[in-house]
C-alpha positions in Angstrom: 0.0 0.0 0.0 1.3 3.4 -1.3 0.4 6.5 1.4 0.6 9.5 -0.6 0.4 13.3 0.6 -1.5 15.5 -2.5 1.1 18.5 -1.8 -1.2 21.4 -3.1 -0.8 23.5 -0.1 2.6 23.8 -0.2 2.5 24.1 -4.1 4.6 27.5 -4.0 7.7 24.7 -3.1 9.5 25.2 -6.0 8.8 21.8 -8.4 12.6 20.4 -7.9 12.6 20.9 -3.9 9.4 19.5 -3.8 10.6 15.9 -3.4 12.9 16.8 -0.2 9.8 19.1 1.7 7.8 15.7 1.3 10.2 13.4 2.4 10.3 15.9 5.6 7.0 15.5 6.2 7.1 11.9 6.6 5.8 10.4 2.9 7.6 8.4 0.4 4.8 9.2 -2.0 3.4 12.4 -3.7 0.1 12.1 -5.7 1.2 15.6 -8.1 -2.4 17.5 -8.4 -2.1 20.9 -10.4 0.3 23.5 -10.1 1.5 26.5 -12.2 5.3 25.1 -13.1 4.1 21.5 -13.9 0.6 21.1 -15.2 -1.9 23.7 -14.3 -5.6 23.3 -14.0 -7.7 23.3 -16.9 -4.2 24.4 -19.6 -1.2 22.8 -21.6 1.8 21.5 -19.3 4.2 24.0 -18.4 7.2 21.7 -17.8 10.1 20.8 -20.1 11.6 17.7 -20.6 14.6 19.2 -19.3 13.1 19.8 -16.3 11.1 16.5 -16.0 14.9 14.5 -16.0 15.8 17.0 -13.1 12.8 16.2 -11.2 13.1 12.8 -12.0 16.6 13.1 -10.3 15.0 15.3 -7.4 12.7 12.5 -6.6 15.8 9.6 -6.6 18.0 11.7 -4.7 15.1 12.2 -2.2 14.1 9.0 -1.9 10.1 9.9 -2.8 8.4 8.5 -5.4 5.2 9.5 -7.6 2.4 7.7 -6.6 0.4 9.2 -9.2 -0.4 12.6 -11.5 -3.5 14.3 -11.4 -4.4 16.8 -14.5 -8.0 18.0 -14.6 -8.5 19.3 -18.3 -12.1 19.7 -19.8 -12.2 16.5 -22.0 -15.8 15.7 -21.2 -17.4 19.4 -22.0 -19.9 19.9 -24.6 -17.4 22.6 -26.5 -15.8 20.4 -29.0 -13.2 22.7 -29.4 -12.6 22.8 -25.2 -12.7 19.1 -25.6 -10.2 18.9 -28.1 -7.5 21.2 -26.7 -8.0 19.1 -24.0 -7.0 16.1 -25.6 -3.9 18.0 -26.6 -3.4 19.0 -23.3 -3.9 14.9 -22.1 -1.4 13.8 -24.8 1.7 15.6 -23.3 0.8 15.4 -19.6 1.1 11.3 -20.8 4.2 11.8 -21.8 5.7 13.3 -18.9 4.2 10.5 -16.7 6.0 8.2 -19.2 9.6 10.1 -19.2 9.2 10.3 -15.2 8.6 6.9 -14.6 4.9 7.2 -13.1 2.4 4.3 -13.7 -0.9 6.3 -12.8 -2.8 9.4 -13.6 -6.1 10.4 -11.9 -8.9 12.8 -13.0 -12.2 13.6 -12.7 -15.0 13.3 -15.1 -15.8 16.8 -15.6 -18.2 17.5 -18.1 -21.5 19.3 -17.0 -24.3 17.6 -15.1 -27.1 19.7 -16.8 -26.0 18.2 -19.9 -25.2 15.0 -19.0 -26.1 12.7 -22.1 -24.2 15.4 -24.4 -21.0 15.3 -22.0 -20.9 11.5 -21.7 -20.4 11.6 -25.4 -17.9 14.0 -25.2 -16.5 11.9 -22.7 -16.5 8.7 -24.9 -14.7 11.3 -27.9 -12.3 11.9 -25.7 -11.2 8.0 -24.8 -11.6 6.7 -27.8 -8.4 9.2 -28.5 -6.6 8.5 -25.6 -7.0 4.8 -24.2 -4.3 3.8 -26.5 -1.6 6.5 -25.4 -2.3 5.0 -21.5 -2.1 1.3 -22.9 1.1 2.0 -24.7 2.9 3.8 -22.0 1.3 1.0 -19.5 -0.3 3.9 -17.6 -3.2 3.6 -15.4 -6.2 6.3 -15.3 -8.7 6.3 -11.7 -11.4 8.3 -12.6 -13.9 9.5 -9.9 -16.9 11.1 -9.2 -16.4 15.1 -8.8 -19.3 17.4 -7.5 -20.7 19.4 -10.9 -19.1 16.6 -13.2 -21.4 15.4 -15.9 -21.6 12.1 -13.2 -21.8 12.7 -9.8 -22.9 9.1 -7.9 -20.3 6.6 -7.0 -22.7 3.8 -8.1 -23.0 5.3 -11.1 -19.4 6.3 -11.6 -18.2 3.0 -10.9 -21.0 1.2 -13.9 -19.7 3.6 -15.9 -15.6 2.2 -15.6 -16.8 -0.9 -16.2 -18.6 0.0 -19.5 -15.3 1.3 -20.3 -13.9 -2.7 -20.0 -10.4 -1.5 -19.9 -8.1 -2.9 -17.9 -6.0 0.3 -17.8 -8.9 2.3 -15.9 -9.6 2.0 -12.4 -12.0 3.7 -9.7 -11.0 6.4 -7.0 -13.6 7.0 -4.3 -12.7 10.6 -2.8 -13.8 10.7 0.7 -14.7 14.6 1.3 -16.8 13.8 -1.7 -19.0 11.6 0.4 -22.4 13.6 0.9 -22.6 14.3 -2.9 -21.7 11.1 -4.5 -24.0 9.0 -2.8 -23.6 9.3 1.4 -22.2 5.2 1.2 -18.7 4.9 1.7 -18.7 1.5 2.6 -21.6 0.3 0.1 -19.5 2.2 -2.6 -16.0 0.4 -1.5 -17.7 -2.8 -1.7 -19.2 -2.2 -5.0 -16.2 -1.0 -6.4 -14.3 -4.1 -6.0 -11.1 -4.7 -7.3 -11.7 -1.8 -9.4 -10.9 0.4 -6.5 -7.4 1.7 -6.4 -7.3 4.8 -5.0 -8.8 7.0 -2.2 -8.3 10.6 -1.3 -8.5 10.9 2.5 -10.1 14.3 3.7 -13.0 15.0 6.1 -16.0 17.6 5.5 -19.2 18.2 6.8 -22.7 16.3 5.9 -24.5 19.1 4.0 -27.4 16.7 3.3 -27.8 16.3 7.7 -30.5 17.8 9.7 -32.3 20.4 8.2 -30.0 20.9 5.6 -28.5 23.7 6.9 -25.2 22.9 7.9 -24.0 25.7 5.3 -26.3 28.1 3.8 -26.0 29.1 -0.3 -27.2 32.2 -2.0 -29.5 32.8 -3.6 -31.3 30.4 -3.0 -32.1 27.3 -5.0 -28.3 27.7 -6.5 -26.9 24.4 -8.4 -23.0 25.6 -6.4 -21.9 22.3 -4.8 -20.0 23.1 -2.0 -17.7 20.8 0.5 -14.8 20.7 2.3 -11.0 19.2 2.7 -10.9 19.2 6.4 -7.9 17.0 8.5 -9.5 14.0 9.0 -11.6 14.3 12.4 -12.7 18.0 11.9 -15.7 17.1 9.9 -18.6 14.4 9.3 -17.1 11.6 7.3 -17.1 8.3 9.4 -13.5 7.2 8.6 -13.6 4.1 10.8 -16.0 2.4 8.5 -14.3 3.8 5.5 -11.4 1.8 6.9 -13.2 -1.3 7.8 -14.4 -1.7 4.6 -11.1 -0.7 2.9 -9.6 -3.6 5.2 -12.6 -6.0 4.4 -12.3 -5.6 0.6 -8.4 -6.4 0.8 -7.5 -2.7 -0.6 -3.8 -2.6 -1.9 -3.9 0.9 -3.6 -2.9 4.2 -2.9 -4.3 6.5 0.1 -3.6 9.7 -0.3 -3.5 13.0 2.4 -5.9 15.5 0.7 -6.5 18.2 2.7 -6.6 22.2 1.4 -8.1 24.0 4.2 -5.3 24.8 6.1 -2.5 26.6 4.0 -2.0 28.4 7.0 -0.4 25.6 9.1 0.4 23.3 6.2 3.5 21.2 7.9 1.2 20.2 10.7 -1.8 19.2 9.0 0.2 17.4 6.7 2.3 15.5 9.6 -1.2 15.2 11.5 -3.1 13.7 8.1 0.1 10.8 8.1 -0.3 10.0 11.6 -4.3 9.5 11.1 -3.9 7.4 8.6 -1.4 5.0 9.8 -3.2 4.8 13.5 -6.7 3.9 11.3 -4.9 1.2 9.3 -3.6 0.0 12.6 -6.9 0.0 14.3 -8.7 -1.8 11.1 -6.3 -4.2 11.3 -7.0 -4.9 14.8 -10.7 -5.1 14.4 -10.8 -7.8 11.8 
């Protein structure tokens, strides 16, 4: 098992000491989400190749690895054109995964969920193109559920991977997501099977709890999803069962530390997220 810190809070770390402020903070792995020197959100890569070998040497001499690279581009919008320069975009951020070494990418499904039959298509355009760039270069993709993507659900995410049929693409379930993809961690997990690879490990409040108004949007009636990425504990998500039924479906993947909240205090969330983690894998454990 791979335990990964997402290191977006500490993204103005220049990109070649990035491996050594990680390795400080007590991970071997970094699951690289966007930032403005590598692969930004939503545009073309930024990095060289030059730079990608002295990364690549970064990461040896730091003893750190890449767990996994996470681009979001809008390859599932109903703008052909978007959808195309997203592609573009997809085909290089493939290579530098390749030249680097890295055996997984993760994205969302984006798209737009008031147009859901129209972005599925897009969706379909879009991996028709690039399935065989991740097969060549023996990359795998987890794909998950995002609030305001064209699919939201877990269930639903996770039928929708195996109408792919590929062996190359996996599922991610992305804990602070819980309250909008379907409020079932552990029904989810279990569902997911062997398709399951991945989970981001945040906390956030139950939105859906109560009367509903455990935050409060305006205007009302607004389609904004909101949530948080909270250190695990300071919000609503029931991470013992997550665990128990991470541990009861024999889960060998990568968990990743995904918190953003707390920019402000960074180092210790970060140190605080790896010390959760391994004291719920040791209490799952136990409980079996």
């Amino acid at each position: 098992m791979r335990i990964a810190l997402d290191p977006y809070m500490i993204r103005d770390v220049p990109l070649l000491e990035l491996p050594a402020a990680v390795a400080e903070l007590g991970y071997e792995w970094i699951e690289l989400s966007p930032r403005e020197d590598f692969i930004p959100f939503f545009r073309h890569p930024r990095v060289d190749d030059a730079t990608v070998r002295k990364f690549r040497k970064a990461l040896d001499t730091s003893g750190v690895g890449i767990s996994s690279v996470l681009p979001l581009f809008r390859w599932s919008g109903p703008d052909e054109d978007a959808r195309q320069a997203a592609v573009r975009y997809w085909k290089r951020a493939i290579q530098i995964c390749a030249d680097l070494g890295v055996d997984s990418m993760i994205s969302e499904f984006n798209g737009r969920p008031e147009e859901p039959d129209r972005s599925e298509a897009q969706f379909w355009n879009s991996m028709d193109e690039l399935l065989p760039l991740f097969e060549r270069e023996g990359i795998k993709l987890a794909l998950e559920p995002h609030p305001d993507d064209f699919i939201e659900n877990g269930y639903d995410a996770v039928n929708l991977i195996r109408g792919i049929n590929h062996p190359n693409v996996t599922f991610l379930y992305c804990a602070p997501h819980t309250f909008h993809i379907g409020n079932d961690a552990p029904g989810i997990i279990e569902y997911a099977g062997d398709l399951l690879t991945h989970v981001h490990l945040a906390d956030a409040f139950d939105h859906t709890a109560s009367s509903g108004n455990r935050y409060i949007l305006n205007p009302p009636g607004t389609t904004a999803r909101i949530h948080q990425h909270l250190d695990m504990g300071e919000g609503e998500v029931d991470f013992d069962e997550l665990f128990r039924a991470l541990r009861a479906g024999g889960f060998d993947g990568t968990l990743t530390a995904c918190v953003f909240a707390w920019e402000e205090r960074a180092r210790d969330s970060s140190v605080l997220m790896r010390r959760k983690i391994d004291d719920h894998l040791a209490a799952s454990a136990t409980a079996r």
